[in-house]
Short mmCIF file of the C-alpha atoms (twelve columns), coordinates in Angstrom:
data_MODEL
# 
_entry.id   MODEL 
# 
loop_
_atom_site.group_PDB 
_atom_site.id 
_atom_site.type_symbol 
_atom_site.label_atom_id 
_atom_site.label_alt_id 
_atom_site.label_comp_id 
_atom_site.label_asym_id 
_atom_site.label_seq_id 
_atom_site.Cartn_x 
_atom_site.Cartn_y 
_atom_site.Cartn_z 
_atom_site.pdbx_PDB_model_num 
ATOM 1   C CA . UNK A 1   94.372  99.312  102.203 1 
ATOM 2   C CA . UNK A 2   93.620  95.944  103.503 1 
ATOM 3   C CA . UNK A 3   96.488  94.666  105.980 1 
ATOM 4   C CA . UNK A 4   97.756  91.158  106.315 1 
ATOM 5   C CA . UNK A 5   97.176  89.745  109.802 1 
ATOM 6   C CA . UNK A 6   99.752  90.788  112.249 1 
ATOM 7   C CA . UNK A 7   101.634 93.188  109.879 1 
ATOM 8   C CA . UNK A 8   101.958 96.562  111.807 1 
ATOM 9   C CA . UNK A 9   103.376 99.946  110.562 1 
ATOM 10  C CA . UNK A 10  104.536 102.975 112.695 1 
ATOM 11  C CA . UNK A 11  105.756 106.400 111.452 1 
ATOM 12  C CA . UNK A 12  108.932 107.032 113.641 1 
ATOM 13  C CA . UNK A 13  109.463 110.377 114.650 1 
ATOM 14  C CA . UNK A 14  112.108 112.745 113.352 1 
ATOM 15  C CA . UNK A 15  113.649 115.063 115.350 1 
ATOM 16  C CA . UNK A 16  115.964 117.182 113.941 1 
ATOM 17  C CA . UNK A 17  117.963 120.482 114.467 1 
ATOM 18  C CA . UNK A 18  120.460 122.222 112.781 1 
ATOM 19  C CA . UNK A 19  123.260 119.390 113.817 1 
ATOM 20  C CA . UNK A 20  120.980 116.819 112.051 1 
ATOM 21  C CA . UNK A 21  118.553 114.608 113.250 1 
ATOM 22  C CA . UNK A 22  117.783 111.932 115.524 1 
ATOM 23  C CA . UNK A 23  115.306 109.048 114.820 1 
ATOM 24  C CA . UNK A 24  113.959 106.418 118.117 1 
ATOM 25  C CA . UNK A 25  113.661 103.121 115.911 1 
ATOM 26  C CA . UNK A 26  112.836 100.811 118.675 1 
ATOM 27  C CA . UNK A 27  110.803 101.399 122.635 1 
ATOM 28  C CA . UNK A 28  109.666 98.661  124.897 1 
ATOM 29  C CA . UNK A 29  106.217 100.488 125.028 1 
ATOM 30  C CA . UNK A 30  105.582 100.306 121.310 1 
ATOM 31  C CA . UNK A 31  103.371 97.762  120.595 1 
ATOM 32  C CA . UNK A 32  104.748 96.335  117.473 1 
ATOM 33  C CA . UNK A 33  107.695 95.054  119.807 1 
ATOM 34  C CA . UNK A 34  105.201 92.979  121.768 1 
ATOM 35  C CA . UNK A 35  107.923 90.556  121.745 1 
ATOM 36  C CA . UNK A 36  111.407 91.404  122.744 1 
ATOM 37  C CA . UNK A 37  113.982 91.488  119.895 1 
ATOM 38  C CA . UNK A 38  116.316 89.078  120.570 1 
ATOM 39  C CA . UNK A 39  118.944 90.675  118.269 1 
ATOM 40  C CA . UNK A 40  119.683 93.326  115.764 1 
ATOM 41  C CA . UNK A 41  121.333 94.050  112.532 1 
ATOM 42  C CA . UNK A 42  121.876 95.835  109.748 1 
ATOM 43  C CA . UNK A 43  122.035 95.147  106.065 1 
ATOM 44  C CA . UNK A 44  123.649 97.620  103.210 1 
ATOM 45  C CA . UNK A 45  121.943 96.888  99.586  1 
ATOM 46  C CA . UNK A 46  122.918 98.485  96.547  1 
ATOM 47  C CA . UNK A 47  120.482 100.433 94.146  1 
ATOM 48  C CA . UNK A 48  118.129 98.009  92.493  1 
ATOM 49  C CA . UNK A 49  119.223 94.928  94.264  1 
ATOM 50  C CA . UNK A 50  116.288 92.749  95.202  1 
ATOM 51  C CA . UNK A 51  116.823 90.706  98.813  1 
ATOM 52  C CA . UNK A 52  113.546 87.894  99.099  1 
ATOM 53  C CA . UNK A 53  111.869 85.896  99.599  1 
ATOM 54  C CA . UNK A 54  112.378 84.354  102.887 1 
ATOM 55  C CA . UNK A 55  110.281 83.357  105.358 1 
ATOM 56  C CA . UNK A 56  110.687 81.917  109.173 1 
ATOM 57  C CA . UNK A 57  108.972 78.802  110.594 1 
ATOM 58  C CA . UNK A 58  110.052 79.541  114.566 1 
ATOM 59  C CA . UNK A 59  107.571 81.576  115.407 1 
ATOM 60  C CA . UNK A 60  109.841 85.121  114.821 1 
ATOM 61  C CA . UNK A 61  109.012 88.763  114.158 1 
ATOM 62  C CA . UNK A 62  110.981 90.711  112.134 1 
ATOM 63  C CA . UNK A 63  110.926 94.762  112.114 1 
ATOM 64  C CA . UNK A 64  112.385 96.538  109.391 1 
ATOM 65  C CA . UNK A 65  113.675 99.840  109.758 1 
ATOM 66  C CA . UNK A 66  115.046 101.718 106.517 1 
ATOM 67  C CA . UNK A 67  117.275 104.784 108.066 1 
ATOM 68  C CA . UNK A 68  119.303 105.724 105.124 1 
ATOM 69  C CA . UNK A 69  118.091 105.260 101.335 1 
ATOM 70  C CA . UNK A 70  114.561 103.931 99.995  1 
ATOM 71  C CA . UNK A 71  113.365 100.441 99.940  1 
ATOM 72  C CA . UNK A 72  110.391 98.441  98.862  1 
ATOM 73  C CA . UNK A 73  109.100 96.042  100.990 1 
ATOM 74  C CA . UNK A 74  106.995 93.071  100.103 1 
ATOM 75  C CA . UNK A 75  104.956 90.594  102.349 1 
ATOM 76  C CA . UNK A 76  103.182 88.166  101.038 1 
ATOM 77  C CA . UNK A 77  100.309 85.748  103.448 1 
ATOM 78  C CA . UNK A 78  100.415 82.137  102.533 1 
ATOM 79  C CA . UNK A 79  99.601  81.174  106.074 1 
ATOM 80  C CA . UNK A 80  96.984  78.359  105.593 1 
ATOM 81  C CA . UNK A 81  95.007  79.774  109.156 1 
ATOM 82  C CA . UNK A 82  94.857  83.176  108.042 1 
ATOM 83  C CA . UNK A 83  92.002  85.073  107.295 1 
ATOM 84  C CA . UNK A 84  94.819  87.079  104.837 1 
ATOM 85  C CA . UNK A 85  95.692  84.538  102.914 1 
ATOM 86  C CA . UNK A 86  96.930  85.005  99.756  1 
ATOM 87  C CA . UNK A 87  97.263  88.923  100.348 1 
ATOM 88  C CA . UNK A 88  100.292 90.715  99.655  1 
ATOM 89  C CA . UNK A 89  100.890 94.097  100.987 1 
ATOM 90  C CA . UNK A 90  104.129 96.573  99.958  1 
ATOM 91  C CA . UNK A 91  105.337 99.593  101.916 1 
ATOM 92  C CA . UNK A 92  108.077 101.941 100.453 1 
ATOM 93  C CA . UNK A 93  109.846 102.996 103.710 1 
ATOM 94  C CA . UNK A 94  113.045 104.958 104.206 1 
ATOM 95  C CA . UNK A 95  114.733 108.373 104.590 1 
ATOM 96  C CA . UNK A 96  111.687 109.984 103.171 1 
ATOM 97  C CA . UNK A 97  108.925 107.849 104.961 1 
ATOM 98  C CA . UNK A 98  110.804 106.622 108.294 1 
ATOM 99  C CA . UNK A 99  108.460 103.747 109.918 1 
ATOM 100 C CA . UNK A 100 108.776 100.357 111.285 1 
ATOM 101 C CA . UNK A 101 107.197 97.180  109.234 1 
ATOM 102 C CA . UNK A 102 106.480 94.252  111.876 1 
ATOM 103 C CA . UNK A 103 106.562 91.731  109.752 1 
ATOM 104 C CA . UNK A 104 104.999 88.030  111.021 1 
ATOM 105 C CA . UNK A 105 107.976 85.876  109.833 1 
ATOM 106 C CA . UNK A 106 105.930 82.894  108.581 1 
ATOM 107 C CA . UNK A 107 104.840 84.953  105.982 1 
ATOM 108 C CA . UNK A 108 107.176 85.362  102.758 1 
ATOM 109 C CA . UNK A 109 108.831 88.558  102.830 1 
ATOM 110 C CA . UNK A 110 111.635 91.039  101.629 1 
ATOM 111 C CA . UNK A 111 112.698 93.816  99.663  1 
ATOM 112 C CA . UNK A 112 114.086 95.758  96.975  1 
ATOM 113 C CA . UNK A 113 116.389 99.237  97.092  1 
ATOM 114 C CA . UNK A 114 114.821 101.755 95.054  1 
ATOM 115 C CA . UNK A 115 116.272 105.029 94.096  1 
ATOM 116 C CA . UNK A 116 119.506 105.790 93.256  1 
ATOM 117 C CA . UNK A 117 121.627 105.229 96.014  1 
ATOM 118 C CA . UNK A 118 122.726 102.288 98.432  1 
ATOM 119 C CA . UNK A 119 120.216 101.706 101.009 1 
ATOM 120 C CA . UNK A 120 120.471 100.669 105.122 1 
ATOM 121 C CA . UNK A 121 117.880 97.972  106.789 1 
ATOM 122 C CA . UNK A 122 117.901 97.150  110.045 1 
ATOM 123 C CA . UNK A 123 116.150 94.442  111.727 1 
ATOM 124 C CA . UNK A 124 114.454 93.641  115.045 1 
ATOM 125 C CA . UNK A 125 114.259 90.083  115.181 1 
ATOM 126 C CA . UNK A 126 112.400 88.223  118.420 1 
ATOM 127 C CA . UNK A 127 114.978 84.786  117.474 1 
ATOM 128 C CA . UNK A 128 118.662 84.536  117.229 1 
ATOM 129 C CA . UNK A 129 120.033 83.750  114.304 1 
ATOM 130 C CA . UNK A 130 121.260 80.052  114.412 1 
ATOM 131 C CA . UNK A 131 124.248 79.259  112.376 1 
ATOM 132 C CA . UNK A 132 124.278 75.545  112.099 1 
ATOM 133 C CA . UNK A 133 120.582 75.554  111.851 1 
ATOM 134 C CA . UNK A 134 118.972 79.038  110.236 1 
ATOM 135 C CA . UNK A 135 115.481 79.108  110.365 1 
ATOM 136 C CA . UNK A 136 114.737 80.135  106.690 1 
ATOM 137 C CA . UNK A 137 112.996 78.902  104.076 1 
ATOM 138 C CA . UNK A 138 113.295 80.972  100.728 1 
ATOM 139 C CA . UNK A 139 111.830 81.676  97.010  1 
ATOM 140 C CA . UNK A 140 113.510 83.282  94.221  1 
ATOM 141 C CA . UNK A 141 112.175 86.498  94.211  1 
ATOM 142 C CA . UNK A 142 111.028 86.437  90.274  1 
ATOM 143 C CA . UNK A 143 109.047 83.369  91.855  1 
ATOM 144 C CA . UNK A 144 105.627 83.025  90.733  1 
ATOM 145 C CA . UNK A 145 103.934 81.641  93.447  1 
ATOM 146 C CA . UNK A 146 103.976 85.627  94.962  1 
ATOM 147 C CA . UNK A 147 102.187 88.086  92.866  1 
ATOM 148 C CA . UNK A 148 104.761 90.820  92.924  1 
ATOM 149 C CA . UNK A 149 106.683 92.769  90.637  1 
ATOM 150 C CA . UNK A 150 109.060 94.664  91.847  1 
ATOM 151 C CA . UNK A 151 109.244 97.654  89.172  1 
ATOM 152 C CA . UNK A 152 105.168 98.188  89.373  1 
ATOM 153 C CA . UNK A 153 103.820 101.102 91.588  1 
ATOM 154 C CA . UNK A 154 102.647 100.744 95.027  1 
ATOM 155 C CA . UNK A 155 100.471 97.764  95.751  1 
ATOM 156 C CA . UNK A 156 98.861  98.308  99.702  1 
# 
């Protein structure tokens, strides 16, 4: 699979017993936090519900984390400097396949719940959100500047 620039996966380890498990979704010595999150959150989706595309002009990195449920996640490199551009690259990610997408946030990005039930992302952002001034721009995701549909297979 050919990897846009900057875009970084881990496999997070599960550890589990018979009380259930436990799942380290963010360490200072990883290297896909080579900048400090400056916040976190957390997002419930419902099945099928398709959250994108944004993108982020302030220079943040975003780290999605997919603890409960199954979602697809799309980034897509318009970045004018980057030897990636105009690659996309999707990674299903979730209670089956626990890992960590760094995701560059000038590149378009988001995802989709697949599966049947609700779904949980978290995020690892390096900015603050800023009310009076978000740093977003966005795309509808049925847009067709991004090659992506969301129903087709895998596409890494």
């Amino acid at each position: 699979m050919s990897r846009i620039h900057d875009v970084e996966v881990r496999d997070l380890q599960l550890n589990a017993d018979e009380r259930g498990h436990l799942v380290e979704v963010f360490r200072e010595d990883w290297d896909e936090y080579d900048h400090e999150p400056a916040m976190s959150y957390y997002s419930m989706t419902y099945p099928g519900i398709i959250r994108a595309w944004h993108r982020h002009l302030k220079g943040q990195i975003d780290h999605f984390v997919c603890p409960k449920g199954r979602i697809k996640v799309g980034v897509y490199d318009d970045r004018e400097d980057s030897h990636t551009q105009g690659e996309l690259n999707t990674f299903i990610i979730g209670e089956h396949n626990q890992q960590v997408v760094r995701i560059p946030g000038d590149c378009w990005h988001g995802f989709k719940v697949v599966g049947n039930e609700q779904a949980i992302m978290m995020n690892f952002p390096t900015n603050l959100y800023n009310y009076d001034n978000p740093d977003e721009e966005r795309l509808p995701y049925d847009t067709e500047k991004i090659p992506l549909d969301w129903d087709a297979g895998p596409h890494e």
